[in-house]
Residue, then its C-alpha position, 0 to 999 in steps of 0.5 A: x500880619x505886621x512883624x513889628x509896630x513902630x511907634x513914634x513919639x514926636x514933640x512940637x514945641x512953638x506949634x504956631x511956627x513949626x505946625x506946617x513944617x511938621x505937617x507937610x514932613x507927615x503928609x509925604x509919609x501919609x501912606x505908611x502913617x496907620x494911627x495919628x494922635x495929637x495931644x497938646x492942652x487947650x481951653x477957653x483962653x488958652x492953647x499950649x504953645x508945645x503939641x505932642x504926636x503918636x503915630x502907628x508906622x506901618x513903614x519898614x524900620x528904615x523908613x521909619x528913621x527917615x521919617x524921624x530925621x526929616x523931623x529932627x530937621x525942623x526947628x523945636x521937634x524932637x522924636x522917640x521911637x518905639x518898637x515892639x517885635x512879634x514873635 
């Protein structure tokens, strides 16, 4: 049983450039990554240049704020993390 969930926040802004930036940062994280949710706005003709992700870390803390200042290092993202203790 996990003592904590760490959840991450991370804010995509001009996903057309930072997408793969971001993506390759999460694929080398994959293994301590158990949920990913993508959120951004889209339809017929239009797709939001800004994305939004929520990731369940499995990782320990200090892992988890590795992962965070990896992404801090690209251009337009910014993280928030959240941690919620078990008693």
């Amino acid at each position: 049983m996990l003592d904590q969930h760490i959840i991450l926040g991370i804010h995509v802004t001009d996903r057309a450039h930072h997408a793969t930036d971001v993506q390759e940062i999460l694929t080398e994280y994959g293994c301590t990554i158990k949920t990913r949710i993508g959120l951004h706005d889209v339809g017929p003709e239009h797709c939001s240049p800004t994305g939004l992700l929520l990731l369940e870390f499995i990782g320990s803390e200090a892992d988890s704020e590795m992962l965070c200042e990896r992404l801090r290092g690209v251009e337009g993202v910014e993280t928030k993390k959240m941690v919620f203790n078990h008693p």
